[in-house]
DSSP file (Angstrom, degrees, kcal/mol; ACC not computed):
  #  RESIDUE AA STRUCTURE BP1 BP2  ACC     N-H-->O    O-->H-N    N-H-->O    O-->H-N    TCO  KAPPA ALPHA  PHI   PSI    X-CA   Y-CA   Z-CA
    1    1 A X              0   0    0      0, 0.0     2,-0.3     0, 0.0     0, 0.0   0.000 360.0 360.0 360.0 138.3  -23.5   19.7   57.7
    2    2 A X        -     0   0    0      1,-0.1     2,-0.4     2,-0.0     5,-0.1  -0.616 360.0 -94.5-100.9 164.0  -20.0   20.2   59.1
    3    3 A X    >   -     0   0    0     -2,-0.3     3,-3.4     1,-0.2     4,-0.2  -0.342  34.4-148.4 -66.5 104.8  -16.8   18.2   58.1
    4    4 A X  T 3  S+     0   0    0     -2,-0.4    -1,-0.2     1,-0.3     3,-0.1   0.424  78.1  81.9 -66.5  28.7  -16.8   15.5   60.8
    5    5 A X  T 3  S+     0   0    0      1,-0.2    -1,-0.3     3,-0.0    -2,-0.1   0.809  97.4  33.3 -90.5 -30.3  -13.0   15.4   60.7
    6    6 A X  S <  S+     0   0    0     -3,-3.4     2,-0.6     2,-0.1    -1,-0.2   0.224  94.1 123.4-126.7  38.9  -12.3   17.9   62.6
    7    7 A X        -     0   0    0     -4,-0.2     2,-0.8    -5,-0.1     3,-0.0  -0.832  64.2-115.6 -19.3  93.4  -15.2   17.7   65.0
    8    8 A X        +     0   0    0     -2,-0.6     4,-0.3     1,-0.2     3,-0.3  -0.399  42.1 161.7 -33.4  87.2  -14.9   17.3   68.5
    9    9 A X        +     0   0    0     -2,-0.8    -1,-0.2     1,-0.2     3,-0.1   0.553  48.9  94.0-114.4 -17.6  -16.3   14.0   69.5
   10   10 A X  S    S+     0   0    0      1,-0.2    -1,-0.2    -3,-0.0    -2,-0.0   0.830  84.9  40.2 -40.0 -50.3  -14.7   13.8   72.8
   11   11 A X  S    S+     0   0    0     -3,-0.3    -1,-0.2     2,-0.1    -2,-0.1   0.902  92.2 106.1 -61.5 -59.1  -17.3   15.2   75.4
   12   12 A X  S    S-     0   0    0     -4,-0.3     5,-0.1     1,-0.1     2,-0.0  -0.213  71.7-124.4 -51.3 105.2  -20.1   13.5   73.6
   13   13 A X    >   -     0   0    0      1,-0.1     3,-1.2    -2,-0.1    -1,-0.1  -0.210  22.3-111.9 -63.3 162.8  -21.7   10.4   75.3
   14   14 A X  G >  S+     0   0    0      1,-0.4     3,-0.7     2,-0.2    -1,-0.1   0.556 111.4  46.6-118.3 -17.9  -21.9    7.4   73.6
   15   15 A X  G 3  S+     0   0    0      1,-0.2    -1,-0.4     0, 0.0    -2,-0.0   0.318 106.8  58.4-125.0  -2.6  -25.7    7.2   73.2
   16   16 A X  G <  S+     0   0    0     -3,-1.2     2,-0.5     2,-0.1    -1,-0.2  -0.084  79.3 120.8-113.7  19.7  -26.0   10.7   72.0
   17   17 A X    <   -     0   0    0     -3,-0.7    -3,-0.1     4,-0.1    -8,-0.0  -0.787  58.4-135.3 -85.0 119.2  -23.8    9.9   69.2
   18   18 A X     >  -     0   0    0     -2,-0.5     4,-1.6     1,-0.1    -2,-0.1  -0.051  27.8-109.1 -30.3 162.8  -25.3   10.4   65.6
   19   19 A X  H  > S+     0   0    0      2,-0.2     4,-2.2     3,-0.1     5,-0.1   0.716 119.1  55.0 -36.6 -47.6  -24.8    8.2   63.2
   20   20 A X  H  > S+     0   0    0      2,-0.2     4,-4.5     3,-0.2     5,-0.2   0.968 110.4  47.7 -16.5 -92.6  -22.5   10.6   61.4
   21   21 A X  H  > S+     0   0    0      2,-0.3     4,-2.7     1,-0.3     5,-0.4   0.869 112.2  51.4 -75.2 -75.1  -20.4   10.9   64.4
   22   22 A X  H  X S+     0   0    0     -4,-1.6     4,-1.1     1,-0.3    -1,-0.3   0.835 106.8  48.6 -27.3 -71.5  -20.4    7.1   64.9
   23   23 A X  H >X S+     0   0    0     -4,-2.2     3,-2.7     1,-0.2     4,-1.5   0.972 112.3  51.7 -57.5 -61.0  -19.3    6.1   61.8
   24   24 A X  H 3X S+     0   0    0     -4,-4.5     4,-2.1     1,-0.3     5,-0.3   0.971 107.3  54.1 -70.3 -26.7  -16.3    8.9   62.0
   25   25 A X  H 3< S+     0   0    0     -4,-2.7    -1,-0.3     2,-0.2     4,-0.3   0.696 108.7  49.1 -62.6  -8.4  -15.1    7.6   65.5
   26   26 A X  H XX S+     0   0    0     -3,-2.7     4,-1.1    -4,-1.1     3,-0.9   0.900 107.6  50.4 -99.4 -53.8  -14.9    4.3   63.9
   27   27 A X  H 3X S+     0   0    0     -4,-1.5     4,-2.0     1,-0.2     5,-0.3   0.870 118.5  46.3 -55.8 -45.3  -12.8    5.6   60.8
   28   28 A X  H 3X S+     0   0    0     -4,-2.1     4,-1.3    -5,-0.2    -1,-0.2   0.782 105.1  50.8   5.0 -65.6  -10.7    7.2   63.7
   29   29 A X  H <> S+     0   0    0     -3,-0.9     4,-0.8    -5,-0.3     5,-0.2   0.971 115.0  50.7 -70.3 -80.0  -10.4    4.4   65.7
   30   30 A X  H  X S+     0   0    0     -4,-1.1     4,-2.0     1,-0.2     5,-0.2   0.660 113.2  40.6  20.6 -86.7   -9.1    2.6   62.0
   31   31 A X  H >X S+     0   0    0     -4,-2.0     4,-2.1     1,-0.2     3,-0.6   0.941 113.8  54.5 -77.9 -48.1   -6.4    5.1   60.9
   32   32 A X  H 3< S+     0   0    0     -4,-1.3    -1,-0.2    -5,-0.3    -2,-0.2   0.863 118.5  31.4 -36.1 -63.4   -5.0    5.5   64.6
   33   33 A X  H >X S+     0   0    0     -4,-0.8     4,-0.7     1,-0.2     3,-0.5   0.580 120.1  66.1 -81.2 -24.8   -4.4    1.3   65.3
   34   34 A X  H <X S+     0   0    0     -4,-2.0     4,-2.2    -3,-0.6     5,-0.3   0.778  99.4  52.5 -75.3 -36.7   -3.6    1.5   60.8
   35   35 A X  H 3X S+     0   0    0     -4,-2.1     4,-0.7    -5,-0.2    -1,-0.2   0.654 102.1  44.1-100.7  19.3   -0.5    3.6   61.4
   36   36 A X  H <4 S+     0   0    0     -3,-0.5     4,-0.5     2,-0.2    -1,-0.2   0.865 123.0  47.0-116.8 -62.9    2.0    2.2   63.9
   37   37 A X  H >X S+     0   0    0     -4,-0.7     4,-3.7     2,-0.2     3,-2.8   0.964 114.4  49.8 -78.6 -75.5    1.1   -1.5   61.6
   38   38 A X  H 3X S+     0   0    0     -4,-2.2     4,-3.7     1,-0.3     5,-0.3   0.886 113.3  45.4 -36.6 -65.8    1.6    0.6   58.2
   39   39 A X  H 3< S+     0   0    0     -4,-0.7     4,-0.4    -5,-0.3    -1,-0.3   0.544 111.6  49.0 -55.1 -12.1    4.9    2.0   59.4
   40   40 A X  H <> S+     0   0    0     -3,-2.8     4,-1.9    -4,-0.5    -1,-0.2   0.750 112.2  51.7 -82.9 -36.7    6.2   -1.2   60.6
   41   41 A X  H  X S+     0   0    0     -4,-3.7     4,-1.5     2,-0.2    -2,-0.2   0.836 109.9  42.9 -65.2 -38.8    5.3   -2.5   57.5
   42   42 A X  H  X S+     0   0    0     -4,-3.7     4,-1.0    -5,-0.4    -1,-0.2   0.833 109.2  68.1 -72.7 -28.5    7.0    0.2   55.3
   43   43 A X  H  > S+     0   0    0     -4,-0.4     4,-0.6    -5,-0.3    -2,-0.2   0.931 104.9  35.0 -11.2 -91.2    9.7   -0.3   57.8
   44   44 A X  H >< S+     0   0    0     -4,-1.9     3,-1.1     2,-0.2    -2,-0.2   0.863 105.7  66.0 -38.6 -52.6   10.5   -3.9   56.7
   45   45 A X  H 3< S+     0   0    0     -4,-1.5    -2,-0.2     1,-0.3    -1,-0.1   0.881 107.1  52.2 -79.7 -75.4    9.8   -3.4   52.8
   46   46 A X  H 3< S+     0   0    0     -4,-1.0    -1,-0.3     1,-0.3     2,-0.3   0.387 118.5  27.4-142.8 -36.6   13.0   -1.0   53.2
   47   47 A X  S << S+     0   0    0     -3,-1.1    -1,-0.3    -4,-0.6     3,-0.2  -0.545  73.1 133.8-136.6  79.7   15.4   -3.2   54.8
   48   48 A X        +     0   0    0     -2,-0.3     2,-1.0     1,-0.2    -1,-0.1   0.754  67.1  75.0-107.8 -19.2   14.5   -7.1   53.7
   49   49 A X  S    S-     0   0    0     -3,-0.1    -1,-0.2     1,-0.0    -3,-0.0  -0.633  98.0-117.7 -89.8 100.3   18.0   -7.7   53.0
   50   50 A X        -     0   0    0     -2,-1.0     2,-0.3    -3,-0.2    -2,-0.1   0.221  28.6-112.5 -40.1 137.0   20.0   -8.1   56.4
   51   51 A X        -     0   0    0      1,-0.1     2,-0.6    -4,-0.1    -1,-0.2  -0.423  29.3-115.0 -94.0 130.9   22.6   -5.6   56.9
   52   52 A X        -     0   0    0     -2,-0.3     2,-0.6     1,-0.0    -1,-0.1  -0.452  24.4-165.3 -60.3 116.9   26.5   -7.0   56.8
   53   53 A X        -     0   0    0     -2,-0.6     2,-0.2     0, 0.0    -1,-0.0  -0.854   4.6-170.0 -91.6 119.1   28.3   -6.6   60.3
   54   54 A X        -     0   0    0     -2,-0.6     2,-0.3     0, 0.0     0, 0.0  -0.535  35.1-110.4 -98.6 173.4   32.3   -7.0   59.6
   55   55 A X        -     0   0    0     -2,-0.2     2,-0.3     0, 0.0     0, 0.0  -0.765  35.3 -92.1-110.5 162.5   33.8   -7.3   63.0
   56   56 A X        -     0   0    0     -2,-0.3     2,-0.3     5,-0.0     5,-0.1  -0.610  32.1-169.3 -75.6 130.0   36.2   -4.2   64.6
   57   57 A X  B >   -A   60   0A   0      3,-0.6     3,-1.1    -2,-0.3     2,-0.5  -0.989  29.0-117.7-109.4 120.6   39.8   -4.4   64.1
   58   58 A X  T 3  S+     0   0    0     -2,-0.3     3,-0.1     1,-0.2    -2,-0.0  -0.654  99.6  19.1 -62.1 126.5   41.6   -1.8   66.3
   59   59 A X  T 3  S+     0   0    0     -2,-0.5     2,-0.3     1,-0.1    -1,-0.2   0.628 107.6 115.5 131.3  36.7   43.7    1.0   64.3
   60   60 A X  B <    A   57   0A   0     -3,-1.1    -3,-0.6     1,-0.0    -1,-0.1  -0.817 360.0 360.0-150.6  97.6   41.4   -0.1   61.2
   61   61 A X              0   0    0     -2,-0.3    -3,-0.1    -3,-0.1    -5,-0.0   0.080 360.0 360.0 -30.9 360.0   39.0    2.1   59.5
């Protein structure tokens, strides 16, 4: 049996999918929509205290 991770699954019509093959296009499907939500999340955790804005003074560092 090969390591369905890096399997090509593209081609492969829906109804000639193993079981195998199912199940790793649904862990796929998962970690894809998991890491934009994870990174937003770690995102946040990082900054939960709101950052101080002073205002500009000209000719003042």
């Amino acid at each position: 049996m090969t390591n369905m991770k890096f399997v090509d699954l593209s081609d492969t019509p829906d109804d000639q999918l193993t079981n195998d093959q199912k199940s790793e296009l649904q862990r796929r499907f998962q970690s894809f929509f998991a890491a934009p939500v994870k990174n937003y999340l770690d995102s946040k955790k990082k900054t939960d205290a709101p950052k101080k804005v002073s205002k500009w003074v000209p000719g003042q560092s």
